[in-house]
Backbone as XML, in Angstrom:
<?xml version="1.0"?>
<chain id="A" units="angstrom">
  <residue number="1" name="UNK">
    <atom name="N" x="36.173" y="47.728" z="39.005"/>
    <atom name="CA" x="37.033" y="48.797" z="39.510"/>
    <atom name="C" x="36.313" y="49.503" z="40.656"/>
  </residue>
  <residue number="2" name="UNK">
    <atom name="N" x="37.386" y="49.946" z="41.844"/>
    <atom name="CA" x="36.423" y="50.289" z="42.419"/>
    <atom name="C" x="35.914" y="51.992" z="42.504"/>
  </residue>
  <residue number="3" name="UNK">
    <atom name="N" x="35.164" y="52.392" z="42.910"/>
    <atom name="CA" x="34.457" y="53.710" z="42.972"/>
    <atom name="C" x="35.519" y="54.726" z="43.500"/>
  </residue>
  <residue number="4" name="UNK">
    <atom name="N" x="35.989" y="56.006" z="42.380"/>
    <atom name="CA" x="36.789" y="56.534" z="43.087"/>
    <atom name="C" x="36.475" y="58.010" z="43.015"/>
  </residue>
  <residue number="5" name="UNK">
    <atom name="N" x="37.029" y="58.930" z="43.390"/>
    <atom name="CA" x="36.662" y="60.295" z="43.586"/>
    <atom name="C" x="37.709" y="61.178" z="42.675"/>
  </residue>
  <residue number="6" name="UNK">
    <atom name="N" x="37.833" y="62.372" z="41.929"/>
    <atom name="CA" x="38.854" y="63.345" z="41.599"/>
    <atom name="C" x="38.791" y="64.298" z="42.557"/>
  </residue>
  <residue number="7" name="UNK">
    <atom name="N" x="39.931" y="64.542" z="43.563"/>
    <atom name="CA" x="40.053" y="65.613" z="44.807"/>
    <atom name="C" x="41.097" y="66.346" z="44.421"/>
  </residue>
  <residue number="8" name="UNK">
    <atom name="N" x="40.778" y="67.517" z="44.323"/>
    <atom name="CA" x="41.988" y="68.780" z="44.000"/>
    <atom name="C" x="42.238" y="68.938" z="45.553"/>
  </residue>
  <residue number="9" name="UNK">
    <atom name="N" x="43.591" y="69.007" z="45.774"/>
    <atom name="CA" x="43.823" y="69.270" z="47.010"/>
    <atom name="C" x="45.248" y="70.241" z="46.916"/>
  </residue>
  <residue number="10" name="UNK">
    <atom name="N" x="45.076" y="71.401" z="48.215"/>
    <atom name="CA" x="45.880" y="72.814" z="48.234"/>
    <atom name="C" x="47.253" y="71.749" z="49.318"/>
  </residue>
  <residue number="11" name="UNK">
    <atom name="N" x="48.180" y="72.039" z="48.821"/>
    <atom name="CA" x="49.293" y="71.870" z="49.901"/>
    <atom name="C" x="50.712" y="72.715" z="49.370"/>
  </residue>
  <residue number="12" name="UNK">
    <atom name="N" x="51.677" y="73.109" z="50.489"/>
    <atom name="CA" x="52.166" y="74.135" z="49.921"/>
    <atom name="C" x="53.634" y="73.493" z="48.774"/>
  </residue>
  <residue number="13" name="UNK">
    <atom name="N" x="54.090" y="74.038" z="48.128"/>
    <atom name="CA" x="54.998" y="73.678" z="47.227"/>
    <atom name="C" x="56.291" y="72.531" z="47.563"/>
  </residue>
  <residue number="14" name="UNK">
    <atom name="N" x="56.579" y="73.245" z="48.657"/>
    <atom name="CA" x="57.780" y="72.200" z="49.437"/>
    <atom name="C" x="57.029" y="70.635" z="49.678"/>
  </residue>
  <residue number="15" name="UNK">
    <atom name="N" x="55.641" y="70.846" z="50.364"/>
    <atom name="CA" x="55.745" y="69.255" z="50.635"/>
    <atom name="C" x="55.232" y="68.652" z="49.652"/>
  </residue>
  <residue number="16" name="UNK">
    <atom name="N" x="55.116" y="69.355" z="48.105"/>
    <atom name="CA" x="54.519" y="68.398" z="46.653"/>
    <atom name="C" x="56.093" y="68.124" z="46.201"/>
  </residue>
  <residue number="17" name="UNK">
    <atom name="N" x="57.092" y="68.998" z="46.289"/>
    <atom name="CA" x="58.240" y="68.704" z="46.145"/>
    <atom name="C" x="58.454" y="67.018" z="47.206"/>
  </residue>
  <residue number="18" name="UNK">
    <atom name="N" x="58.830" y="67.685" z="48.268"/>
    <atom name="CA" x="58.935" y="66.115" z="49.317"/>
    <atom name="C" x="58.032" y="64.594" z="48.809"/>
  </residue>
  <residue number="19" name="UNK">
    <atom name="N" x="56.500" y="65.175" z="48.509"/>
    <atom name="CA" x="56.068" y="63.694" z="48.184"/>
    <atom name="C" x="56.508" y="63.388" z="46.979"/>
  </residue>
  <residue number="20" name="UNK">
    <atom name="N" x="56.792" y="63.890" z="45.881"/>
    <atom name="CA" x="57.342" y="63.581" z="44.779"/>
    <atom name="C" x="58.516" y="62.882" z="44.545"/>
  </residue>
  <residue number="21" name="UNK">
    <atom name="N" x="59.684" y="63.235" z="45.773"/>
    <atom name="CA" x="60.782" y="62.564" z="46.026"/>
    <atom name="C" x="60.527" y="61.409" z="46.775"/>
  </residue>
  <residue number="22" name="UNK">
    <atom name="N" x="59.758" y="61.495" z="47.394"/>
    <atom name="CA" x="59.516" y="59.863" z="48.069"/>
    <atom name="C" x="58.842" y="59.290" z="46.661"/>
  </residue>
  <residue number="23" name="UNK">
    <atom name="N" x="58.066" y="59.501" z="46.321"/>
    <atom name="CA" x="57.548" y="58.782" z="45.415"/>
    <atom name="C" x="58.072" y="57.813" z="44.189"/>
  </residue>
  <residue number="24" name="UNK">
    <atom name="N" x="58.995" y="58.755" z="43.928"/>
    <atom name="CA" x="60.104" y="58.513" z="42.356"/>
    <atom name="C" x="61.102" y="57.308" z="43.519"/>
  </residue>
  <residue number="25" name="UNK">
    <atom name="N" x="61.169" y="57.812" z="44.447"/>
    <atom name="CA" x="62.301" y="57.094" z="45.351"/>
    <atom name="C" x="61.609" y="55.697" z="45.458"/>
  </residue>
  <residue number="26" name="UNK">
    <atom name="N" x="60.615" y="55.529" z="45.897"/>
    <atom name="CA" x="59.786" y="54.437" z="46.190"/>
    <atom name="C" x="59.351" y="53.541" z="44.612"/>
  </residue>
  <residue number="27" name="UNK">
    <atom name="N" x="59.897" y="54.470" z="43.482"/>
    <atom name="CA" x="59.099" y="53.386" z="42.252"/>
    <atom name="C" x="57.234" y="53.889" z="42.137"/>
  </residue>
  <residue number="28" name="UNK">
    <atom name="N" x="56.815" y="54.723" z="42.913"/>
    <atom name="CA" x="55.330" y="54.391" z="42.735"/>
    <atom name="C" x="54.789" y="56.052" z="42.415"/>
  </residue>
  <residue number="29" name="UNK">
    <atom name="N" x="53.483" y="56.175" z="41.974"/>
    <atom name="CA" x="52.872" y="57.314" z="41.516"/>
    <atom name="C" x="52.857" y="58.477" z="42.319"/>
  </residue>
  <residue number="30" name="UNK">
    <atom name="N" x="52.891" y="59.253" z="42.230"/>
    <atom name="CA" x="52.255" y="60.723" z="43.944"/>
    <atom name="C" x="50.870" y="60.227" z="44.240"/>
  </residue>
  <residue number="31" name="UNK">
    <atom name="N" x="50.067" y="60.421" z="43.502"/>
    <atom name="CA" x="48.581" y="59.770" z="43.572"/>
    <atom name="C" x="48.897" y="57.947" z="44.984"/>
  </residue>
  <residue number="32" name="UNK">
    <atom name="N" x="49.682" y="56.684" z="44.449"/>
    <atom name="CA" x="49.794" y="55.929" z="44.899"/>
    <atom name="C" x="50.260" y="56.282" z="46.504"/>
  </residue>
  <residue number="33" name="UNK">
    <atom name="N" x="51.278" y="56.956" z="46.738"/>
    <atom name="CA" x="51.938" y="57.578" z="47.693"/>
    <atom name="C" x="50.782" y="58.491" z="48.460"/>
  </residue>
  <residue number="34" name="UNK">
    <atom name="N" x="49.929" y="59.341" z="47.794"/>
    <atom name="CA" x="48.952" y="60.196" z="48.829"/>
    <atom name="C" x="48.332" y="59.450" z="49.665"/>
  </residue>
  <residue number="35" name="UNK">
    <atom name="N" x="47.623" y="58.656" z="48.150"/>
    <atom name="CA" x="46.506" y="57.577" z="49.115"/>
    <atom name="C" x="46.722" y="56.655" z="50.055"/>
  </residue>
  <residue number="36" name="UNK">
    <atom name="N" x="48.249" y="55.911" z="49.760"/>
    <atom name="CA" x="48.764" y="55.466" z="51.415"/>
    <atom name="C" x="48.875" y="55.860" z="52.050"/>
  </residue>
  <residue number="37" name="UNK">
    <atom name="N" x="49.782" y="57.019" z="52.180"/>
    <atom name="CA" x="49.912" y="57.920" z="53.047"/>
    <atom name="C" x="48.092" y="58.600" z="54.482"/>
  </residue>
  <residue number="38" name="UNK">
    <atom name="N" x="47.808" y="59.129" z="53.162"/>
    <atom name="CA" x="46.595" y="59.307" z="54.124"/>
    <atom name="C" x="45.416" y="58.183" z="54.811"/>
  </residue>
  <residue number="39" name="UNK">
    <atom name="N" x="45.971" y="57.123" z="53.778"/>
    <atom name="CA" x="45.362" y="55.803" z="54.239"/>
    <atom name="C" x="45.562" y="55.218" z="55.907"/>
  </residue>
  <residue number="40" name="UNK">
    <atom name="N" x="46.926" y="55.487" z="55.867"/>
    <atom name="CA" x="48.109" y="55.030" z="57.358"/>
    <atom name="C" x="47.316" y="56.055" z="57.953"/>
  </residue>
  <residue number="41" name="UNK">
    <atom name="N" x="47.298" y="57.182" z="57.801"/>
    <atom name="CA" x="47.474" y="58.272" z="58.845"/>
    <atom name="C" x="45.707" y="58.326" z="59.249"/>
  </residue>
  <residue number="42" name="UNK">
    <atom name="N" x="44.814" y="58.200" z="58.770"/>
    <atom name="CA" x="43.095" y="58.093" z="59.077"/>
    <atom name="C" x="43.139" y="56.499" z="59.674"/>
  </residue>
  <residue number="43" name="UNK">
    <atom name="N" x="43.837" y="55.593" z="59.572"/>
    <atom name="CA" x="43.739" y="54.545" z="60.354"/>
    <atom name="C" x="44.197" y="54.770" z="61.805"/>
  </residue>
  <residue number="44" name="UNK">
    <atom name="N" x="45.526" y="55.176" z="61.781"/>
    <atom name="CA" x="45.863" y="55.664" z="63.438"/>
    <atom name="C" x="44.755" y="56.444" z="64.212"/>
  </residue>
  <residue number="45" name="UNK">
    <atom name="N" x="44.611" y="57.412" z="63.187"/>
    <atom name="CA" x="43.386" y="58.488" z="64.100"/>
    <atom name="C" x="42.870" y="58.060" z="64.724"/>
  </residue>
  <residue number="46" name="UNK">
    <atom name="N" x="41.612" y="57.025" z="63.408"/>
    <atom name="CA" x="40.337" y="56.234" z="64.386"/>
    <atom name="C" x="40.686" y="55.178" z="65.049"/>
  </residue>
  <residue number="47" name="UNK">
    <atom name="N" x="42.064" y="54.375" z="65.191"/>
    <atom name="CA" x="42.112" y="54.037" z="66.200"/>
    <atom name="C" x="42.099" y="54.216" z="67.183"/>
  </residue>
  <residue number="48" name="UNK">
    <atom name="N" x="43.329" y="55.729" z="67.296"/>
    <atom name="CA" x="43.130" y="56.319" z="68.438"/>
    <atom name="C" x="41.827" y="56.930" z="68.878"/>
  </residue>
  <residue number="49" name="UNK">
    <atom name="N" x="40.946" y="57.006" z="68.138"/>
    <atom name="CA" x="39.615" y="57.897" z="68.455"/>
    <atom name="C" x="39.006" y="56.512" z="68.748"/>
  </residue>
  <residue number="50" name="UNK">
    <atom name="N" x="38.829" y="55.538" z="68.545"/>
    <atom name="CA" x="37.977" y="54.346" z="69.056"/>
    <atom name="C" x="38.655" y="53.797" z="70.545"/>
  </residue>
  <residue number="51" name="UNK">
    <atom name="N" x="40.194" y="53.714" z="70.984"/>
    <atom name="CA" x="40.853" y="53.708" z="71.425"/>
    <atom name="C" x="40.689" y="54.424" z="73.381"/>
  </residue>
  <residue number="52" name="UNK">
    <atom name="N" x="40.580" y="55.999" z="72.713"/>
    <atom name="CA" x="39.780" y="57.082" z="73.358"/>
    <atom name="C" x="38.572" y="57.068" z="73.863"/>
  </residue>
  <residue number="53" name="UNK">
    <atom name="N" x="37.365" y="56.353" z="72.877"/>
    <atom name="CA" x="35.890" y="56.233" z="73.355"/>
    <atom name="C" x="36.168" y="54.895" z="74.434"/>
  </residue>
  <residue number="54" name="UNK">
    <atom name="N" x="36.770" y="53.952" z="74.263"/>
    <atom name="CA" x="36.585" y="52.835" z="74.807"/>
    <atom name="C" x="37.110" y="53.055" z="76.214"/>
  </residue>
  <residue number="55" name="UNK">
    <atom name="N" x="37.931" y="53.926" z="76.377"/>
    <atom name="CA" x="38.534" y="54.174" z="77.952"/>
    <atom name="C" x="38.151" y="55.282" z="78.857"/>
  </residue>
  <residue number="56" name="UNK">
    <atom name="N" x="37.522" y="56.152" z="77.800"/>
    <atom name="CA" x="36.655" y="56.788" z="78.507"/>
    <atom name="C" x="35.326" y="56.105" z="79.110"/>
  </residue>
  <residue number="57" name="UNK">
    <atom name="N" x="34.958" y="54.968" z="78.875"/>
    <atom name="CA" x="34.054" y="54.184" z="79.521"/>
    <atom name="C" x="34.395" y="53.738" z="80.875"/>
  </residue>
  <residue number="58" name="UNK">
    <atom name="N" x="35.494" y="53.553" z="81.038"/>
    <atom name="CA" x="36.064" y="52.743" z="82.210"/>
    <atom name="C" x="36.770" y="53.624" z="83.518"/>
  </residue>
  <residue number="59" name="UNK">
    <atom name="N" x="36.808" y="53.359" z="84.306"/>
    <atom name="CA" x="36.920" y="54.462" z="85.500"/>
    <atom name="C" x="38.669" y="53.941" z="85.942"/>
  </residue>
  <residue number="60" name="UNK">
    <atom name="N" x="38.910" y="55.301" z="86.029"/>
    <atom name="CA" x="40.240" y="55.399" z="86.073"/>
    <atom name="C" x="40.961" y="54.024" z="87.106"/>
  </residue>
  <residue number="61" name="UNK">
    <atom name="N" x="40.408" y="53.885" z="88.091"/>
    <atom name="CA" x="40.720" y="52.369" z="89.113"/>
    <atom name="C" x="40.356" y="51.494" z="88.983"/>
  </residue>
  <residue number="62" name="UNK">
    <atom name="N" x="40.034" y="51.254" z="87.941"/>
    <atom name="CA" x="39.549" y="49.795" z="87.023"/>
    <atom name="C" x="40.654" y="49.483" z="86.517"/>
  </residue>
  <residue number="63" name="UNK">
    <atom name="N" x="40.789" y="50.440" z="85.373"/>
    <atom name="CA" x="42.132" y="50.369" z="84.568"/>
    <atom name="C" x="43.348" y="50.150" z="85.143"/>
  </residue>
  <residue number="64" name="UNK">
    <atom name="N" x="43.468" y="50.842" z="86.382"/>
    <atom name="CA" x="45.067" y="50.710" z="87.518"/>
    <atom name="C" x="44.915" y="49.374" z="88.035"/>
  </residue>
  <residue number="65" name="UNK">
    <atom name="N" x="43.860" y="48.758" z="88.414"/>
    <atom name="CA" x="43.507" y="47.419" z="88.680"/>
    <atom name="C" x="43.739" y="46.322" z="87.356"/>
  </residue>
  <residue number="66" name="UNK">
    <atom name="N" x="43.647" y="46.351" z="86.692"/>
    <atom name="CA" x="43.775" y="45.872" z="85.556"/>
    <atom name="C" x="44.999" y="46.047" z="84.970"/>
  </residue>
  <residue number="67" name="UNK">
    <atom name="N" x="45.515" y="47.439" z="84.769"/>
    <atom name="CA" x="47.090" y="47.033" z="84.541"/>
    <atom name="C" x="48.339" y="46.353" z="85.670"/>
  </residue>
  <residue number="68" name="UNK">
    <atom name="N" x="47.692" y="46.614" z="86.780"/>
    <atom name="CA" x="48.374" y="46.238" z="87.918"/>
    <atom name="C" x="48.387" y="44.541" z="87.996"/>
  </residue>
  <residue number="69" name="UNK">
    <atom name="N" x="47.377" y="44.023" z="87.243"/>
    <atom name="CA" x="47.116" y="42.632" z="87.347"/>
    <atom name="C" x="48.145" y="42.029" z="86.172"/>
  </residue>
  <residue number="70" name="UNK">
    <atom name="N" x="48.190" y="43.144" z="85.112"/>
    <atom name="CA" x="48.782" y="42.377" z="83.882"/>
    <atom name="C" x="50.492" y="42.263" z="84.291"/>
  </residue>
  <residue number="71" name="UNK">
    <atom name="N" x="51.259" y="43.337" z="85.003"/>
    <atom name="CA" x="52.348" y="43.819" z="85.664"/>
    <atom name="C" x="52.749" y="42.392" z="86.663"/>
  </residue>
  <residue number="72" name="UNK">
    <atom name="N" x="51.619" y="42.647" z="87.764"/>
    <atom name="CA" x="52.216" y="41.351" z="88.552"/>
    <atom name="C" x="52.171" y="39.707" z="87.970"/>
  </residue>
  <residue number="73" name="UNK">
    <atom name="N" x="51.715" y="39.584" z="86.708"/>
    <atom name="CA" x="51.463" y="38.157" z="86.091"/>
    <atom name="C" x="53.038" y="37.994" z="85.018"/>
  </residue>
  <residue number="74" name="UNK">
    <atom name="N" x="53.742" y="38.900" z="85.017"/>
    <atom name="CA" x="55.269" y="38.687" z="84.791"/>
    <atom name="C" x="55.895" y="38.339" z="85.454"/>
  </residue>
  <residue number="75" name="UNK">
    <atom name="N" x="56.898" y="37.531" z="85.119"/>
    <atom name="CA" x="57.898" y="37.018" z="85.519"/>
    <atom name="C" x="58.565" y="37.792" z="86.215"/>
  </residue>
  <residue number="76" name="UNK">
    <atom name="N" x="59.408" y="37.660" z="87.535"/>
    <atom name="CA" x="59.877" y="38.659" z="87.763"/>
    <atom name="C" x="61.863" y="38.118" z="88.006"/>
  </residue>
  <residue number="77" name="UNK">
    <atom name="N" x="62.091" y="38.019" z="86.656"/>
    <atom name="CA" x="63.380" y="37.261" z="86.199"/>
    <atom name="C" x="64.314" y="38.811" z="85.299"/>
  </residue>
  <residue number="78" name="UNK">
    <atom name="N" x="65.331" y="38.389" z="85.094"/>
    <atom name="CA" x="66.477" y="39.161" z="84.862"/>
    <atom name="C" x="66.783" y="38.926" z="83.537"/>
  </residue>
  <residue number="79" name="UNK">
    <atom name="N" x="66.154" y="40.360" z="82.411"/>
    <atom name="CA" x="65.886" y="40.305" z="80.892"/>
    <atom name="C" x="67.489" y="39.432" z="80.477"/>
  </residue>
  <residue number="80" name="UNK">
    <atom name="N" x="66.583" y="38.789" z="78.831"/>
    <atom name="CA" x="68.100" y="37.924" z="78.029"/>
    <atom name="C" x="68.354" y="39.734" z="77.794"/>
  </residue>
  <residue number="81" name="UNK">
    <atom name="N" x="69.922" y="38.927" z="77.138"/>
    <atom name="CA" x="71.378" y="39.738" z="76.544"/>
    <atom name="C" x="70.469" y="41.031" z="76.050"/>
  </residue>
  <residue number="82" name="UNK">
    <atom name="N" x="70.019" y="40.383" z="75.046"/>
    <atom name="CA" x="69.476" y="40.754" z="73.406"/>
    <atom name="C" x="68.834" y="41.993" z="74.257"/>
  </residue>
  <residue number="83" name="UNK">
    <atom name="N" x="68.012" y="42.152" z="75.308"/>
    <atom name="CA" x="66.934" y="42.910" z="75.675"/>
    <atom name="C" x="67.249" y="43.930" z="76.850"/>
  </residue>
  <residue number="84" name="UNK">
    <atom name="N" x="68.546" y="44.180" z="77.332"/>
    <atom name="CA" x="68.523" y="44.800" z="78.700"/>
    <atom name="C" x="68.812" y="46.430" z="77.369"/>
  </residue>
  <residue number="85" name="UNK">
    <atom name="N" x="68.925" y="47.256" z="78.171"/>
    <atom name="CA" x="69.015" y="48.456" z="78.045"/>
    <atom name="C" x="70.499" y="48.909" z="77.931"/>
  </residue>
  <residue number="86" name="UNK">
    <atom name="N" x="71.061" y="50.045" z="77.413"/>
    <atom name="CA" x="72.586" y="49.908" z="77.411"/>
    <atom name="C" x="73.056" y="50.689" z="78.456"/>
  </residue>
  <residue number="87" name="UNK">
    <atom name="N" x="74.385" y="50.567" z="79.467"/>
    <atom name="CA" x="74.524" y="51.243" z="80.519"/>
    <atom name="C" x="74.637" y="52.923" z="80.181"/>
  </residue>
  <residue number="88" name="UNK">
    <atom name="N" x="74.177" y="52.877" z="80.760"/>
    <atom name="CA" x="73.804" y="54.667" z="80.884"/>
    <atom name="C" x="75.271" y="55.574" z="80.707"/>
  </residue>
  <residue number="89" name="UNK">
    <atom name="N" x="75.018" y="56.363" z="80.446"/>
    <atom name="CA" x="76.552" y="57.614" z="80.261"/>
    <atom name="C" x="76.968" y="58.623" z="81.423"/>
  </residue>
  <residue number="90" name="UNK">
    <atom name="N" x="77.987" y="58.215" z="82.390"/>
    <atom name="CA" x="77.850" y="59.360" z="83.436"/>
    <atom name="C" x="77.755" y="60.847" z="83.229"/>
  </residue>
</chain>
């Protein structure tokens, strides 16, 4: 089993109400539901925080050079059905 922690944690009434309803809704524990939950949400972070360190390395006209390269290596053809955008609303 693996190594786990007991964390009392303060949150206000409404959102123990809310996770509780997802929870029962979903079939699974509040406990099961926290720990995904905060599982998803500390993964985005440090992505974005690794994300962040890595481009702060690189100088802003590198990157415009580099996306500019990925831009002109498309096709420059007329999107299928499935993919155009819907006409706009006057």
């Amino acid at each position: 089993m693996r190594d786990t922690n007991v964390v009392t944690l303060r949150m206000p009434a409404d959102l123990k109400r809310r996770l509780e309803t997802v929870a029962h809704r979903q079939g699974i524990s509040l406990n099961q539901l926290s720990n995904y939950l905060l599982n998803t949400q500390i993964s985005w972070l440090e992505a974005e925080m690794a994300l962040e360190a890595r481009l702060a390395r690189q100088s802003f006209d590198d990157l415009r050079t580099r996306f500019e390269a990925i831009l002109n290596a498309v096709p420059d053809r007329e999107p299928l059905d499935w993919d155009r955008l819907p006409p706009s609303s006057p």
